[in-house]
C-alpha positions as CSV (number, residue, x, y, z in Angstrom):
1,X,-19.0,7.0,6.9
2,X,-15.5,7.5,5.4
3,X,-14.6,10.0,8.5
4,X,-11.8,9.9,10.5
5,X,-11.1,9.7,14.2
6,X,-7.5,11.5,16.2
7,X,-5.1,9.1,17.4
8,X,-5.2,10.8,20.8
9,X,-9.0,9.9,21.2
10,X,-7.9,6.3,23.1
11,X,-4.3,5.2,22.7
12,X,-6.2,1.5,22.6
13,X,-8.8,1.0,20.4
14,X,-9.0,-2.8,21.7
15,X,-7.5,-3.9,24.2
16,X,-7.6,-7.7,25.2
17,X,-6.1,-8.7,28.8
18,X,-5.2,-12.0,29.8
19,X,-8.1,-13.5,27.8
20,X,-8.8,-17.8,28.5
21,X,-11.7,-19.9,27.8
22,X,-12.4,-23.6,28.9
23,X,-15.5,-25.5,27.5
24,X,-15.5,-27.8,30.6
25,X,-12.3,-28.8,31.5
26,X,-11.0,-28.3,27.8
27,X,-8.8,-25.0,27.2
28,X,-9.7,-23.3,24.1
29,X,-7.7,-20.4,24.5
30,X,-4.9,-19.5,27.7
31,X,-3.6,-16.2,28.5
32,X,-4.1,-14.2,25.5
33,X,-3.0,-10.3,25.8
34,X,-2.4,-8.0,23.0
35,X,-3.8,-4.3,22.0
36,X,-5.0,-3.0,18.2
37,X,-4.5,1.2,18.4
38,X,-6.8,3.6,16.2
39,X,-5.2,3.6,13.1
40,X,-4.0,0.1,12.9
41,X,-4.8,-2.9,10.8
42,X,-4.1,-6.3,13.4
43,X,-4.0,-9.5,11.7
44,X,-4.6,-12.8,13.6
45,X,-3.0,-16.1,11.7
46,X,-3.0,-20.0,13.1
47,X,-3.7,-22.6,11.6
48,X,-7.4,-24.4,12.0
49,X,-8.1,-24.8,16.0
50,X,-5.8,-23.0,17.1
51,X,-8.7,-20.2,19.0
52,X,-8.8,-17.8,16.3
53,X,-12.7,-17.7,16.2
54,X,-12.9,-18.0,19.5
55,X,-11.0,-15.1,20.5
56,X,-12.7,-12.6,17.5
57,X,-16.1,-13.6,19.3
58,X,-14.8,-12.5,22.9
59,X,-13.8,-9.5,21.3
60,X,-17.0,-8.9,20.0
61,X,-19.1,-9.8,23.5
62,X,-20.8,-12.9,21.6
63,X,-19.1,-15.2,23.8
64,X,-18.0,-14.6,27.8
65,X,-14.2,-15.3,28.8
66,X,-13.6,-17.3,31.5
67,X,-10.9,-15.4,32.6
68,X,-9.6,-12.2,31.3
69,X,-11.2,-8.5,30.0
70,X,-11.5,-7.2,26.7
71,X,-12.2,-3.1,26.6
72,X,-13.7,-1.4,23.6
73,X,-12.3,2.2,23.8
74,X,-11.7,1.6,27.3
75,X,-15.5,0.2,27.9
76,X,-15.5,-3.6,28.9
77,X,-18.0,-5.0,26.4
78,X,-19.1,-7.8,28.5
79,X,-20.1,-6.0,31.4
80,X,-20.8,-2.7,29.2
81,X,-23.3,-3.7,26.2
82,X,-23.1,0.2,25.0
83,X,-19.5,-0.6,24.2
84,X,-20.3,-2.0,21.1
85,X,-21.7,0.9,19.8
86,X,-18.3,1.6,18.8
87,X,-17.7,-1.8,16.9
88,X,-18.6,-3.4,13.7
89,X,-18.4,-6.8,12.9
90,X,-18.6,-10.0,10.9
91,X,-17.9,-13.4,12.6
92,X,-17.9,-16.9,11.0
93,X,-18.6,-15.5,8.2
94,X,-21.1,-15.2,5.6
95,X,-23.2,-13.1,7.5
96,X,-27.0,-14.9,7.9
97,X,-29.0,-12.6,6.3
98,X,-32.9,-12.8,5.6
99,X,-32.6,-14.6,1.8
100,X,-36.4,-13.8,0.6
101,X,-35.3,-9.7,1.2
102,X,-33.2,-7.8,-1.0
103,X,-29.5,-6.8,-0.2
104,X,-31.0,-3.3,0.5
105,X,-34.0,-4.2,2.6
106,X,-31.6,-6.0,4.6
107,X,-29.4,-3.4,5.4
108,X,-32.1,-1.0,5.9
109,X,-33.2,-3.7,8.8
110,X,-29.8,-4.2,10.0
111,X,-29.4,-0.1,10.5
112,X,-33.4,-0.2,12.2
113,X,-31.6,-2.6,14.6
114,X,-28.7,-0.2,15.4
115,X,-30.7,2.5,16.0
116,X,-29.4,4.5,13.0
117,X,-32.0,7.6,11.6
118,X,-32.0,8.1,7.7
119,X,-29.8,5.7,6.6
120,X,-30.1,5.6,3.3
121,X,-26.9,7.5,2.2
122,X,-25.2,5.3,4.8
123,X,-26.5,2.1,2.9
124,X,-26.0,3.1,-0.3
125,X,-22.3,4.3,0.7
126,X,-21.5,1.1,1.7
127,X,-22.9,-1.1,-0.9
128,X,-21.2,1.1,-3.5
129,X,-17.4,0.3,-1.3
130,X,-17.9,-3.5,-1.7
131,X,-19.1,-3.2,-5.3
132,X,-23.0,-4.0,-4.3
133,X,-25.1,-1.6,-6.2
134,X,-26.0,-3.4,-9.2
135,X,-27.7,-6.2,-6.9
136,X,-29.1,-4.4,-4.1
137,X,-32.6,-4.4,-5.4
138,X,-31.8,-8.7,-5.7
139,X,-32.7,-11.2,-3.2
140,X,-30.1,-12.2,-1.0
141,X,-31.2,-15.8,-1.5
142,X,-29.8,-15.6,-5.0
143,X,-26.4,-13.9,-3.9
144,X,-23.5,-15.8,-4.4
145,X,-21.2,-16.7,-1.4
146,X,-18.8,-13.6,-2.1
147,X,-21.4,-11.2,-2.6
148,X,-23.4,-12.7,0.7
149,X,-19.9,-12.2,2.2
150,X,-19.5,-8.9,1.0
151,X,-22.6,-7.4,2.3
152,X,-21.7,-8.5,5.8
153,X,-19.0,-6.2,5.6
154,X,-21.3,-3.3,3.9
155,X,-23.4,-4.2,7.2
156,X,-20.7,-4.0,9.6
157,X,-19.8,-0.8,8.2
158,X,-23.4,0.9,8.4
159,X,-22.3,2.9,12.2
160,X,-19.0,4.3,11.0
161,X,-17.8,2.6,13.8
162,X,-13.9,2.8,14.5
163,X,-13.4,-0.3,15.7
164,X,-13.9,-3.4,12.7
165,X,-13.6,-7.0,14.1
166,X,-13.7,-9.6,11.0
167,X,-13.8,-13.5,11.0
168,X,-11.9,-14.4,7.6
169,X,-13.0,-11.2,5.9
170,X,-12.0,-12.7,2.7
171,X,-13.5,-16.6,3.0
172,X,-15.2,-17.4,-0.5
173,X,-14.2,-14.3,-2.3
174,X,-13.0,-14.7,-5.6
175,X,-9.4,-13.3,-6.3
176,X,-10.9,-9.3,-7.7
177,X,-13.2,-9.8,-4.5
178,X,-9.9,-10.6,-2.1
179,X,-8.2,-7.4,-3.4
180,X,-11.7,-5.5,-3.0
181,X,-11.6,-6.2,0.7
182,X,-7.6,-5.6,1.2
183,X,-8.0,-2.3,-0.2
184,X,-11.2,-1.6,1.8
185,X,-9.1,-2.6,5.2
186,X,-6.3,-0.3,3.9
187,X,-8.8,2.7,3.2
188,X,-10.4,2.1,7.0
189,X,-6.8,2.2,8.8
190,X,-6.3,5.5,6.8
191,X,-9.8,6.5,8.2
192,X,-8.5,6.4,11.8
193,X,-10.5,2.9,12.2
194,X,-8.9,0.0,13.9
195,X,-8.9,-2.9,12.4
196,X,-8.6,-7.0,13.7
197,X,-9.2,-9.5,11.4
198,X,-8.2,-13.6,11.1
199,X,-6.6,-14.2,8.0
200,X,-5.1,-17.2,6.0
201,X,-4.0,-14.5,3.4
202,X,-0.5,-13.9,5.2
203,X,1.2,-12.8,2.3
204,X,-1.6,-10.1,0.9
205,X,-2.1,-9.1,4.7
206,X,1.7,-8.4,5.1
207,X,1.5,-5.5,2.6
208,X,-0.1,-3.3,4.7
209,X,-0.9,-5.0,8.7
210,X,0.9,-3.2,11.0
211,X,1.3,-6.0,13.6
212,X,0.5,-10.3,12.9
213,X,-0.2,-12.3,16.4
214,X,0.3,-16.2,15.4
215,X,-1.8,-18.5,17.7
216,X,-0.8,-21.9,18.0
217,X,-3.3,-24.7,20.6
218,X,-4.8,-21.6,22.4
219,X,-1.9,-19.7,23.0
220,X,-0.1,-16.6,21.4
221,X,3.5,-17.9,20.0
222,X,4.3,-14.5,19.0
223,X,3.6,-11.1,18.1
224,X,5.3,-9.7,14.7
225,X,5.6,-5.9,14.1
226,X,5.8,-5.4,10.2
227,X,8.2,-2.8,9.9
228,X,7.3,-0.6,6.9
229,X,10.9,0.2,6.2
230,X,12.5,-0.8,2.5
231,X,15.1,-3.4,2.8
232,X,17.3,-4.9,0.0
233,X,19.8,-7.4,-0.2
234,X,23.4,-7.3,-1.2
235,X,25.9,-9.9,-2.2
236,X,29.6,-8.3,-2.0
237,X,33.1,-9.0,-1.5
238,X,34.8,-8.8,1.9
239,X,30.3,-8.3,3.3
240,X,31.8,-7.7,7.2
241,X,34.0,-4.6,5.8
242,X,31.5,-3.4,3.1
243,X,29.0,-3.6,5.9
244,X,31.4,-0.9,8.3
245,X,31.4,0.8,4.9
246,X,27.9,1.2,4.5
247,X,27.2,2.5,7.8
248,X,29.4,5.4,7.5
249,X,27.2,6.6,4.2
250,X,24.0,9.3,4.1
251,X,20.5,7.6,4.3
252,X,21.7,3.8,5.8
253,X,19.9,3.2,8.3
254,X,20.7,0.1,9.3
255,X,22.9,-2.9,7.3
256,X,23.3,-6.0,9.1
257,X,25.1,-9.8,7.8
258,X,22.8,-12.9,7.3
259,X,24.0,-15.9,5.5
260,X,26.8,-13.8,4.1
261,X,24.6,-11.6,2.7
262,X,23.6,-7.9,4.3
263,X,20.2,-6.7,4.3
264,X,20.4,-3.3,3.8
265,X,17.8,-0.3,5.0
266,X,17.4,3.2,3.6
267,X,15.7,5.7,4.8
268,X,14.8,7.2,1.4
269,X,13.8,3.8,-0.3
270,X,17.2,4.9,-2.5
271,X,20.4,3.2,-2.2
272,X,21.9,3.7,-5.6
273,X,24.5,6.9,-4.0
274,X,25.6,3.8,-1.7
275,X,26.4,1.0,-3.8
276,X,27.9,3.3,-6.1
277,X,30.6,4.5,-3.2
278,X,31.1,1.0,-2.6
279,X,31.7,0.3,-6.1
280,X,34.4,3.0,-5.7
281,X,35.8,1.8,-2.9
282,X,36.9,-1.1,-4.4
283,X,34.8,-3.5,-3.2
284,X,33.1,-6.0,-5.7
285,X,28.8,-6.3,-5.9
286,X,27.7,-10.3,-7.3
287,X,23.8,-9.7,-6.3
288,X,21.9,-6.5,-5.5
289,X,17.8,-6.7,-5.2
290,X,15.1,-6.0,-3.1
291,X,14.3,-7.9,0.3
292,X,10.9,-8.8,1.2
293,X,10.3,-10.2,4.7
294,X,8.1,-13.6,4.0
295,X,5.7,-13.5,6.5
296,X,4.0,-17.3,5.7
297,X,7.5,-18.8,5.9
298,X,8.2,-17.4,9.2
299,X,4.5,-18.4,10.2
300,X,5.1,-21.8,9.1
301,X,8.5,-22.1,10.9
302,X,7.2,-20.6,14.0
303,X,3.9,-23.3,14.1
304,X,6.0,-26.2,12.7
305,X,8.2,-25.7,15.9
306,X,5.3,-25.4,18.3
């Protein structure tokens, strides 16, 4: 565990093409394309029904498509069953786990299942990331719902796999349990892992996913690419001039007009040698502070609309 894997070893980690599913004559889910790279945390929002569970377990290969492909490292998983040796998982979440065995012995069956040999430092690796060691030797049946739902993730970590696929990874965690997973998702992008996961948390997830899909009744209403680059707003006088101004000046990147405001981009995170020209220029700053793109409030607008 805790080793990394080269971009160039599959350009798609996951790649899901065209994806539907119909109980009956009922669509659950129509259409569905997207890809996660190596390297990438990929966060799925909508709100309850929308196909979110549905579509993390035809990634996984616990449920069959009725239209559509899903390749795991270029290996489709429901006509390939060795493709998953490449995937950990937790869906619907907790994890069922045997509650008369400890948190250890259970592990220690889960990595019999996959075939692992002396797993031990594997196990104890993985406890130790979700905070599990001082209740390993505990039965599971006395866990509480955030520790049952943290050793699913210590289990779906067990085969260092690169690609994780999590159903509400942070469901019953308690708020120091919520950040323990974040920075755990964070650590495995860093890793070379790619990551999917469904997610309520829009506003934690923001911080670091590299890409949001919003489902709305089955479908995908959009794909949103969370640009890592530092904005900040500014509220000036004569903001269509100060904004040619801007642009001519070292490190802007990009300043645009909204609401008679311009969001400003640097490339250095540093704007100070900016504003201060434009202070000399003449021009007068009311407002100057940091812009954060809201991801819930464009989630909400954009499944309000639909």
């Amino acid at each position: 565990m805790g080793g990394s894997f080269r971009q160039e070893e599959a350009t798609e980690a996951l790649c899901i093409r065209n994806l539907s599913k119909r109980y009956g004559k009922r669509p659950v889910l129509e259409g569905i394309s997207l890809s996660i790279r190596l390297g990438e945390v990929y966060a799925l929002a909508g709100p309850n029904g929308s196909g979110k569970t549905t579509l993390i377990r035809l990634a996984t290969g616990l449920a069959f498509p009725s239209q559509g492909q899903v390749l795991l490292l270029g290996e489709d998983v429901h006509k390939t069953p060795a493709a998953k040796r490449h995937l950990g998982a937790v869906v619907e979440a907790p994890a069922a786990f045997y509650p008369y065995l400890t948190g250890r012995q259970n592990l220690e069956r889960h990595a019999y299942l996959l075939g692992l040999s002396r797993p031990e430092d594997r196990i104890r690796e993985a406890m130790a990331r979700l905070r599990l060691l001082a209740v390993a030797d505990q039965k599971v049946g006395g866990y509480s719902l955030g520790q049952r739902q943290r050793l699913g993730l210590a289990a779906a970590l067990l085969s260092d796999p690169k690609v994780l696929i999590l159903d509400e990874p942070t469901s019953g965690l308690d708020p120091e349990g919520v950040e323990l997973v974040h920075t755990l998702l964070v650590e495995a992008s860093r890793e070379g892992r790619a990551v999917f996961l469904s997610t309520h948390h829009l506003r934690e997830v923001s911080v670091y996913a590299n890409r949001v899909a919003i489902l709305g009744a089955g479908r995908l209403l959009e794909e949103v690419v969370l640009e890592r680059v530092r904005r900040y707003a500014l509220e000036v006088s004569e903001p269509e001039r100060a904004r040619a101004f801007l642009l001519t000046q070292p490190g802007v990147l990009k300043a645009s007009l909204m609401r008679g405001r311009i969001l400003l981009e640097h490339a250095e995170g540093k704007p100070e040698e900016a504003l201060s020209a434009l202070v000399r220029e003449g021009f007068k700053v009311r407002a100057f502070y940091p812009y954060t793109f809201d991801l819930l409030d464009y989630y909400q607008e954009k499944v309000g609309h639909a």
